[in-house]
N, C-alpha and C positions, 0 to 999 in steps of 0.2 A: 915333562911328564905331569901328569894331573891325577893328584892327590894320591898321589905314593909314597908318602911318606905315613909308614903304620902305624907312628905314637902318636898321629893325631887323632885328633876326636873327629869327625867328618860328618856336617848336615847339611844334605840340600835339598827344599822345598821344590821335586823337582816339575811341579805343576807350571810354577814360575820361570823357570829356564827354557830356553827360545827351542826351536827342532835345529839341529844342522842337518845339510845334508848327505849322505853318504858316496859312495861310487856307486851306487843303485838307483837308477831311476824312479823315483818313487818311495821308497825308503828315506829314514830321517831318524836322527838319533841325538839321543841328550848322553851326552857321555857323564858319568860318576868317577871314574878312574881309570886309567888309562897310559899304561907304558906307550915311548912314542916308537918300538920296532910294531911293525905288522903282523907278528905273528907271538906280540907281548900280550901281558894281564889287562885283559880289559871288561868291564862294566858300563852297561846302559839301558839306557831305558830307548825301546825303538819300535819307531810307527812303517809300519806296511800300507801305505793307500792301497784302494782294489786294485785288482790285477798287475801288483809289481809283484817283484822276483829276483833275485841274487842267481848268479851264476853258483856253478856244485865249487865248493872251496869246504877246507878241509879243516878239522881243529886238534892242531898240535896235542896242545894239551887239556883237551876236552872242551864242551860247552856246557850249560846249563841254562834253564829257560822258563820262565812261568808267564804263562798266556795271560794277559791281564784283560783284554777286549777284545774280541772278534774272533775268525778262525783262522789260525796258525797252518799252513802247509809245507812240506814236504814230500819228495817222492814215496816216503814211509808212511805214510798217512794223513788225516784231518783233525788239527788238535783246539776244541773248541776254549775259550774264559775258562781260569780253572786248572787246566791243564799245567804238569811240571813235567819237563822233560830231562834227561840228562845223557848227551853223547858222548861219550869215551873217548877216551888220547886217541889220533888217528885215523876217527869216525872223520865223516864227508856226508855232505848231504847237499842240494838243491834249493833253498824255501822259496816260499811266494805265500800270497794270500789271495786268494778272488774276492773274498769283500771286501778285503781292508781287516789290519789286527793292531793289536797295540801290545808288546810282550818286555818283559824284563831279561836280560840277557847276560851269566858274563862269560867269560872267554878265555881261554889257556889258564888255569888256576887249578888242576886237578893233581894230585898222586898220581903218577903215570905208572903206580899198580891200582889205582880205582878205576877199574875196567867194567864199569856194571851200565849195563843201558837202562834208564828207567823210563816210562810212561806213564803217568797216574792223572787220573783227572778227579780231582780234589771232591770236586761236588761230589760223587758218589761213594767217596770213602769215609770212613767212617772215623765219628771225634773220640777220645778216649780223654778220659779221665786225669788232670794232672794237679798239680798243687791250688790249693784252695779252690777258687770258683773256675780257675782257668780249665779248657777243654786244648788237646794238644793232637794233632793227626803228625806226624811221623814221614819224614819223605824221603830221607837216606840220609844212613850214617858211615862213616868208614874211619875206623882210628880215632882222632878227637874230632872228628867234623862232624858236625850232625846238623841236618836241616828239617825244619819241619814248621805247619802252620798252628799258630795259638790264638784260640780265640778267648777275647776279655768280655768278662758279663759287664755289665754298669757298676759302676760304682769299686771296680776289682784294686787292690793293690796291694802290692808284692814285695816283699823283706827288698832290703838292700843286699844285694849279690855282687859277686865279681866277673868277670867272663877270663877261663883258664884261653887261652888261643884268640879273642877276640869275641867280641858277639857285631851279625851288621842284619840290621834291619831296614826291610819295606814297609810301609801301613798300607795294608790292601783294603781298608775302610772303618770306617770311625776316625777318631781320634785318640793316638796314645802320647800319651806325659809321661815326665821324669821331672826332676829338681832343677834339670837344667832347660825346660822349655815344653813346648806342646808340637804334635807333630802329626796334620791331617793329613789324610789320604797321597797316596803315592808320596810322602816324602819318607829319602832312604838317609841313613844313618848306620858309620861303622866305627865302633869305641876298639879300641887297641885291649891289648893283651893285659890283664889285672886290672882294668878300668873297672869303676864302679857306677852304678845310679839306683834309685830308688822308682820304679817304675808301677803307674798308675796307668786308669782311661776313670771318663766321669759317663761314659755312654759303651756300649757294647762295639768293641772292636776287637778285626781277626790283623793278624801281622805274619809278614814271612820273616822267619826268623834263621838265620845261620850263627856257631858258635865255633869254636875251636881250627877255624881256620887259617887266624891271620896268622902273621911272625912272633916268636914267643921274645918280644922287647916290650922295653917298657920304656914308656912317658919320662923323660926328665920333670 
């Protein structure tokens, strides 16, 4: 299994990490974490060449998805950069891309009572107001899990905090810092349950941000 174990701290720059390839032709994935059953918890980052396509497969316990490059398909629609998806326990679907996409994905990790389909494409929704200079858009919460995009002005930085459930982050542009290191674009990172860090950026960066999901253990 790769990186299931929740009391660790987990960073990987995954710019630097090679593609593998899938049972898709054309399809190619950096896995982040990963149970080894086929229908286990998993996380990735995964490229679509033009005109590939997955057969219609099904997601136990749900998906979720944020379009990073290109346009995302499906028989349900065209989901351009931007775009956050989320299919429910049970949901099936089709994908493919015709230009080619590049999207963040994970897989069976839902409350199989989080039954809510979402669609939002980020770009047209609106920033709201949150602690000091940060702006916060909101993507879905359910119980302690809540996901949603923050963006950092220049120069921003943020009390030292705990995360109750976990907190796991993408950098969807800029560069954000903590105490323990710097962290550009597309690298993800998931701190365990009462983890702590002191978290800056020295330039304006937006981050996907998830909190309260992981396992409630903690770090020896």
């Amino acid at each position: 299994m790769l990186n299931m174990n929740f009391t660790e701290r987990v960073v990987i720059h995954t710019r630097d990490e090679p593609w593998v390839a899938s049972p898709a032709k054309g399809v190619w994935r950096k896995p982040l974490e990963r149970e080894e059953a086929e229908s286990g918890h998993t996380t990735s980052i995964v490229r679509y060449d033009a005109g590939s396509r997955f057969n219609t497969h099904s997601h136990p316990m749900g998906e979720e998805i944020f379009v990073l490059e290109g346009i995302f398909s499906d028989e349900h629609g065209d989901y351009p950069a931007g775009t956050y998806i989320r299919n429910p326990p049970g949901s099936s679907h089709a994908p493919f891309s015709e230009q080619g996409c590049v999207i963040f994905v994970k897989l069976n990790q839902f409350d199989q009572r989080d039954n809510a389909s979402v669609r939002l494409n980020t770009t047209k929704e609106t920033w709201l107001p949150g602690i000091g200079g940060l702006e916060v858009m909101p993507l879905h919460d359910f119980e302690h899990e809540h996901v949603a995009l923050v963006k950092w002005p220049a120069g921003e930085r943020f009390q030292p905090h705990r995360h109750f459930g976990g907190e796991e982050i993408l950098v969807l542009s800029g560069q954000f810092a903590d105490e323990h290191g710097q962290y550009s674009q597309r690298a993800w990172m998931r701190s365990p349950h009462m983890s702590e860090h002191y978290p800056f950026v020295e330039q304006e960066t937006i981050i996907l941000v998830k909190t309260g999901h992981l396992p409630l253990t903690t770090a020896n």
